[in-house]
C-alpha positions as CSV (number, residue, x, y, z in Angstrom):
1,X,-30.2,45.2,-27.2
2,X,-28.4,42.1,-28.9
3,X,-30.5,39.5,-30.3
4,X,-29.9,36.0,-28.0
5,X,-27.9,33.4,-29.9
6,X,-29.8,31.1,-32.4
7,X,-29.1,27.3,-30.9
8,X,-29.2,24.1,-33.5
9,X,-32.2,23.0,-32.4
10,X,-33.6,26.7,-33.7
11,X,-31.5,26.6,-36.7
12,X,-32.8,23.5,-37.4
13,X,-36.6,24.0,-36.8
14,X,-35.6,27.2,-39.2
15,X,-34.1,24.7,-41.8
16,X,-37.3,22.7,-41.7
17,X,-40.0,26.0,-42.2
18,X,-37.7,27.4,-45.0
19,X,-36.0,24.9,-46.9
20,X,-37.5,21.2,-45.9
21,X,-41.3,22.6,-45.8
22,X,-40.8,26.3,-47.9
23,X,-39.3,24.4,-51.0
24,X,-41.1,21.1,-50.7
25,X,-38.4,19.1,-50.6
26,X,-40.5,16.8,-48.6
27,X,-43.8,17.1,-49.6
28,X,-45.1,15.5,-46.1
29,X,-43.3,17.9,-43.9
30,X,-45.3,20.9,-43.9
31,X,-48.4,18.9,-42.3
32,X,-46.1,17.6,-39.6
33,X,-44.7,21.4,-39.0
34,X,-48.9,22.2,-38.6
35,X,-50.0,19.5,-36.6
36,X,-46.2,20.1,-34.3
37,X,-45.6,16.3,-34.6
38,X,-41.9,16.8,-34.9
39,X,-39.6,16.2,-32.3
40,X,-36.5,18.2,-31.9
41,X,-33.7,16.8,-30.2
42,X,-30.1,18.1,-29.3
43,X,-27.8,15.0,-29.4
44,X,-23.7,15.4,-28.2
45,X,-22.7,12.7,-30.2
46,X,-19.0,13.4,-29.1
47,X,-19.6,9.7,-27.3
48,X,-20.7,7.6,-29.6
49,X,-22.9,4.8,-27.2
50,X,-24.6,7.9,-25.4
51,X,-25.8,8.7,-29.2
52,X,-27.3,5.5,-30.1
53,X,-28.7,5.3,-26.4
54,X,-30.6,8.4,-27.1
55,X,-31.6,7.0,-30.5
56,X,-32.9,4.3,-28.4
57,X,-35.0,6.7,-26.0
58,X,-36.4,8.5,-29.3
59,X,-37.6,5.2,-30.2
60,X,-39.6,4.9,-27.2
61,X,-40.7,7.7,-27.0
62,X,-42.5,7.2,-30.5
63,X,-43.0,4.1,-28.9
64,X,-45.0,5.7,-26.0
65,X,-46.4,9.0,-28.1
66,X,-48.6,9.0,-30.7
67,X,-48.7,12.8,-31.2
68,X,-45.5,12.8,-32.1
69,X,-45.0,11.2,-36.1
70,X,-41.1,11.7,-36.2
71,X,-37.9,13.1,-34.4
72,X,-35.1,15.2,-35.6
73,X,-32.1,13.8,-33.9
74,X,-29.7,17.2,-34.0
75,X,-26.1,16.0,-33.4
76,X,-24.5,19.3,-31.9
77,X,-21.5,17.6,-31.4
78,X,-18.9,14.9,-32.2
79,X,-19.9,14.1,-36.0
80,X,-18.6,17.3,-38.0
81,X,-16.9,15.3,-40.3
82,X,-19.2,13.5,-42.9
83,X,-17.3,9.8,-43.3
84,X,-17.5,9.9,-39.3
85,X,-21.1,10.4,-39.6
86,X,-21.4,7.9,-42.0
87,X,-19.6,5.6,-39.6
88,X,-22.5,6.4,-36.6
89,X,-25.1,6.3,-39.1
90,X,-24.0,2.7,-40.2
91,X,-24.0,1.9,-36.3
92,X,-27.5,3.5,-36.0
93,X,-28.5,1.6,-38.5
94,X,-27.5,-1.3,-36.9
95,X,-28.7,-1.1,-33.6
96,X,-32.0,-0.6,-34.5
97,X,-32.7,-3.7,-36.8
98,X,-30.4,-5.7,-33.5
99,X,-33.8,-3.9,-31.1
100,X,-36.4,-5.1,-33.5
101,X,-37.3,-1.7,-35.0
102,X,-36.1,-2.7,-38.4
103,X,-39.7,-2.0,-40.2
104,X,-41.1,0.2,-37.7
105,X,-38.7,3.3,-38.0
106,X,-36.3,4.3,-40.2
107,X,-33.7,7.0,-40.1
108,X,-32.9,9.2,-42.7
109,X,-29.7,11.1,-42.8
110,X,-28.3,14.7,-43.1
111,X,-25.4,16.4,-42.6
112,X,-23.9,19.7,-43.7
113,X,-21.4,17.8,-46.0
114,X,-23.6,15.1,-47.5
115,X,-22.3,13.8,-50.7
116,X,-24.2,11.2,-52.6
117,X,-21.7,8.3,-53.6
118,X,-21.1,9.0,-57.3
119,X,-21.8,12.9,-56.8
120,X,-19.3,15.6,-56.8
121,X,-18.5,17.3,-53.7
122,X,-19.9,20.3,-54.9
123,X,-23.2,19.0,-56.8
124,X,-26.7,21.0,-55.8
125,X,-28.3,17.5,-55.5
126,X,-26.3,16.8,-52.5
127,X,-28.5,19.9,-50.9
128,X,-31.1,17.7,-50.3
129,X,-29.8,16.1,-47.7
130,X,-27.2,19.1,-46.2
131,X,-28.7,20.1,-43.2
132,X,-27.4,23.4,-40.9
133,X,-26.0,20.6,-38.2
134,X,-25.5,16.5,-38.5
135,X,-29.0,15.0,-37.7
136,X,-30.4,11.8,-37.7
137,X,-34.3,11.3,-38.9
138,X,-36.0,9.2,-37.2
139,X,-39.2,7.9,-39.3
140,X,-42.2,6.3,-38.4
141,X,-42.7,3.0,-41.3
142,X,-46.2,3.6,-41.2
143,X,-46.7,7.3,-41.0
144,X,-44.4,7.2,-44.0
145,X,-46.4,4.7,-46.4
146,X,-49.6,6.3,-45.3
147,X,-48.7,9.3,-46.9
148,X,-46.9,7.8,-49.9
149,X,-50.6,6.2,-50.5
150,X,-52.1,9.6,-50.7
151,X,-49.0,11.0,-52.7
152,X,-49.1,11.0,-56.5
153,X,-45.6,9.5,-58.3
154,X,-43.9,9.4,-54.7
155,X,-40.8,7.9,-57.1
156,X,-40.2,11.1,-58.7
157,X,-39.7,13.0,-55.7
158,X,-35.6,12.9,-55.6
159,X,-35.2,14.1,-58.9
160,X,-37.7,16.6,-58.9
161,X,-35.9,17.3,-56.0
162,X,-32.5,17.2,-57.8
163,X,-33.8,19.4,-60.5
164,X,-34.9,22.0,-58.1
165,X,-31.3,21.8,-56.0
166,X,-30.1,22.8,-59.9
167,X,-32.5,25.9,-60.3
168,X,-31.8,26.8,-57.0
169,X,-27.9,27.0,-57.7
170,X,-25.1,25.6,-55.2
171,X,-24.0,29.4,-54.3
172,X,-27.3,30.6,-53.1
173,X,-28.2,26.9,-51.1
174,X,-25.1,26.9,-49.6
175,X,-25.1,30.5,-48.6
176,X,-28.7,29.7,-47.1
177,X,-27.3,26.8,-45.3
178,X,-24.1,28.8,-43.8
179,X,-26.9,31.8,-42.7
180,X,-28.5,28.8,-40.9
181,X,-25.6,27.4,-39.5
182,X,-23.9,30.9,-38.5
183,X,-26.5,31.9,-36.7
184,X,-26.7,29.1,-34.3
185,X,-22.6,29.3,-34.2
């Protein structure tokens, strides 16, 4: 009997447990994952306007649902390669301060080639935001700053972060991404 194939939206949800949640990269996440306030979302992103229109519907629908605290835009298709990204994530970005959401959500960004500007290509820091498939969070304003109340030092999360990408080693995190990724291949 053959195991069925892993989809992004698993490998991501996998991504989340493991790495996001099991190394604390976000030190909110793990109470999302137990309350199951996180959307999931498969996204073809091969046409660009259908993308940002279902940005758009994730924002109603946080809009409309207050269970849900965030969504996980997964971009199956379209946006394999990072500037590309960068250039729908600028658009993004855009459309939802031209709606009126600037201050109400915010996305944050991750892609399985994330490079910080100034960092080298193959830098562990840039694990923090390499994800198993190109994704788009979408963040609510106020959930956020709730819990950054309740968190102590919030501004030393990236480079404890960054120092924990370094321990971890760029071999074994991006052999832990690639299982992720593989699997839903």
């Amino acid at each position: 009997m053959t195991a069925s194939p892993v989809t992004p939206l698993d490998a991501t949800r996998a991504w989340v447990e493991t790495f996001v949640v099991g190394l604390e990269v976000c030190p909110f996440a793990g109470r999302e994952v137990a309350r199951d306030s996180i959307r999931y979302t498969e996204v073809d992103a091969s046409d660009p306007a259908a993308a940002l229109m279902r940005l758009m519907e994730e924002c109603w629908h946080l809009d409309e649902c207050a269970e849900t605290e965030t969504t996980l835009l997964v971009l199956s298709e379209g946006l394999a390669d990072f500037d590309d990204y960068l250039d729908a994530l600028g658009m993004a970005e855009a459309l939802l301060v031209e709606q009126g959401y600037e201050g109400v959500y915010q996305l944050a960004s991750f892609h399985p080639d994330y490079q910080f500007d100034g960092e080298a290509e193959d830098a562990p820091r840039n694990y923090t935001n390499r994800s198993p498939w190109p994704m788009w969070h979408l963040i609510r304003e106020a959930g956020l700053e709730r819990a950054l109340a309740h968190y102590p030092d919030p501004e030393a999360i990236p480079e404890r972060n960054a120092a924990l990408m370094e321990a971890k080693g760029r071999e074994r995190l991006a052999a832990s991404l690639a299982a992720l990724r593989g699997a839903a291949s």
